[in-house]
C-alpha positions in Angstrom: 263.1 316.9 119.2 262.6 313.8 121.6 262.9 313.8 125.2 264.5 310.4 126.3 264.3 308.2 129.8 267.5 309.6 130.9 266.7 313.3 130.2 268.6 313.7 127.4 267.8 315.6 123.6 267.8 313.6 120.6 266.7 315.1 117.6 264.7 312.2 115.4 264.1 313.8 111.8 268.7 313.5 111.8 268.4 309.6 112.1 268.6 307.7 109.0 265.9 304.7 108.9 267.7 301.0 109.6 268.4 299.2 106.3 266.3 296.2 105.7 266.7 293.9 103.1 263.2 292.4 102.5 262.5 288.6 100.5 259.8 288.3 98.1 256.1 288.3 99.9 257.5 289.8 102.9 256.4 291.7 106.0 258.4 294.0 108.0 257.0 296.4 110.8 258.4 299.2 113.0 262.2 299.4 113.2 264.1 296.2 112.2 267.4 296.0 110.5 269.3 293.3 109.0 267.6 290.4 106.3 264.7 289.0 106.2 263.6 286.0 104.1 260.9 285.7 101.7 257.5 285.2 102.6 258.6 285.9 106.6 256.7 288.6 108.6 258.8 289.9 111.2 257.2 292.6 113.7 260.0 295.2 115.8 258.8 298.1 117.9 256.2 300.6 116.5 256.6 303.0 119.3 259.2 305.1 120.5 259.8 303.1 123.8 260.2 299.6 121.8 256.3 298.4 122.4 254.7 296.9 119.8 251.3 297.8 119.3 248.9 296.5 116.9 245.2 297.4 118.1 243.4 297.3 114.0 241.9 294.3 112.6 244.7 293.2 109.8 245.8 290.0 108.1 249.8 290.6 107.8 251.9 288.0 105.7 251.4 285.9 102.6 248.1 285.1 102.0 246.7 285.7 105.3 243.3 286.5 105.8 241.3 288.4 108.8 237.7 289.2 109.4 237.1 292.6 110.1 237.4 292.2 113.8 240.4 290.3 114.1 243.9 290.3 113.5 246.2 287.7 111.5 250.4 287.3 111.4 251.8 285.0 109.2 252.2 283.3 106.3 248.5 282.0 105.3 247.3 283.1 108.6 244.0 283.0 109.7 241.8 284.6 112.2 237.7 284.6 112.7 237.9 283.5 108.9 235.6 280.9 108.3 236.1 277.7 106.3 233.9 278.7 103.2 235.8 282.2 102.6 239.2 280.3 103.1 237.6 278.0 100.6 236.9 280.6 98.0 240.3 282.3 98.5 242.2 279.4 97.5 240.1 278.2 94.7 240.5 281.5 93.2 243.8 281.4 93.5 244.0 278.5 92.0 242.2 279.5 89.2 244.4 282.6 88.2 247.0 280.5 88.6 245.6 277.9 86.1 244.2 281.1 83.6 247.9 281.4 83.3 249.4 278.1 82.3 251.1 277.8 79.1 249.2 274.4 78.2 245.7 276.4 79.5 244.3 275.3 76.1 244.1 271.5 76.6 242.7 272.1 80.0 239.7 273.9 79.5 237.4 271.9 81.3 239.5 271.5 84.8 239.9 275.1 84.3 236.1 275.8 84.3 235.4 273.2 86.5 237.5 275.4 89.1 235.4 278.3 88.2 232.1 276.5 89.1 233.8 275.1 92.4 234.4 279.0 93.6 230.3 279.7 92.4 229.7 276.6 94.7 231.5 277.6 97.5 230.3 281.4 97.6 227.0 279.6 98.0 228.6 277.2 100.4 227.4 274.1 98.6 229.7 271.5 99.5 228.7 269.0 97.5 229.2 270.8 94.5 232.2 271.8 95.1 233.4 268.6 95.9 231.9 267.5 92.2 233.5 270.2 90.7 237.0 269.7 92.4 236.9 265.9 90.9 236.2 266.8 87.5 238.7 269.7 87.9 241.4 266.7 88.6 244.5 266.3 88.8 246.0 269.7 86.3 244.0 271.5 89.6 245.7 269.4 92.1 248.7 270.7 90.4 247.9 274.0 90.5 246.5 273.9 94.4 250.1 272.7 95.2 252.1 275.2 93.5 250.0 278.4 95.4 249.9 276.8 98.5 245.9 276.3 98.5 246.4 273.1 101.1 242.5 273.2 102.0 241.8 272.7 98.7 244.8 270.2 97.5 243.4 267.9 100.5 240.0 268.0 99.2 240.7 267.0 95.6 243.1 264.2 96.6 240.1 263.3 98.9 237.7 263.0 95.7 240.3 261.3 93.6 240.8 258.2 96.1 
């Protein structure tokens, strides 16, 4: 049983939840009804009075990322995050993604020149990974394009000039 503003009962555990109809990749928080589309984060009241409060680190939405003291909303969303961790996030997407491909066999080479690009980077040796990333080519540039790795599409388009 909840007391409301105006002094009145309501008794919460008789309310049904709002329907939400979530897209692919999606986010929702707190009460929200209606649609929301893929890859969208979309944030409604998480108290009882219609605040919304969000105090713990988190990285909310497609492929956002957060340190551990800071909080990220959105799609590939970024806070406290630096460049070398977004770096090895996206080549490593980029490489499952390329794992995958149907034609993986006659690319064997970009495919572990990727893989050496993410040892460079863990190590933050730019340099290398800008090697790598050029002899990776253009099935990687591909593949950095279709998963949205834009740090990493801009640096093998660099190295290709």
């Amino acid at each position: 049983m909840t007391i409301l503003d105006d002094g009145q009962k309501e008794d919460v555990m008789d309310k049904k939840p709002p329907k939400v109809e979530v897209g692919e990749d999606s986010v929702v928080m707190g009460q929200v009804t209606g649609r929301v589309g893929h890859r969208s984060v979309v944030i409604g009241a998480t108290d009882s009075k219609g605040n919304t409060i969000i105090n713990q680190p988190m990285a909310v939405g497609y492929g956002a990322q957060a340190d551990p003291t800071s909080i990220a909303i959105g799609a590939f969303a970024r806070a406290g995050v630096s460049d070398s961790a977004q770096l090895v996030a996206e080549l490593t997407r980029i490489y499952e993604a390329m794992k995958q491909a149907p034609d993986v066999a006659e690319h064997q080479e970009s495919v572990a020149q990727v893989r050496q690009a993410i040892e460079a980077a863990k190590k933050n040796e730019r340099a290398s990974v800008l090697t790598h990333l050029k002899a990776a080519g253009y099935f990687a540039l591909g593949y950095a394009t279709n998963v949205s790795a834009s740090m990493v599409a801009t640096l093998i388009m660099e190295t290709l000039k």
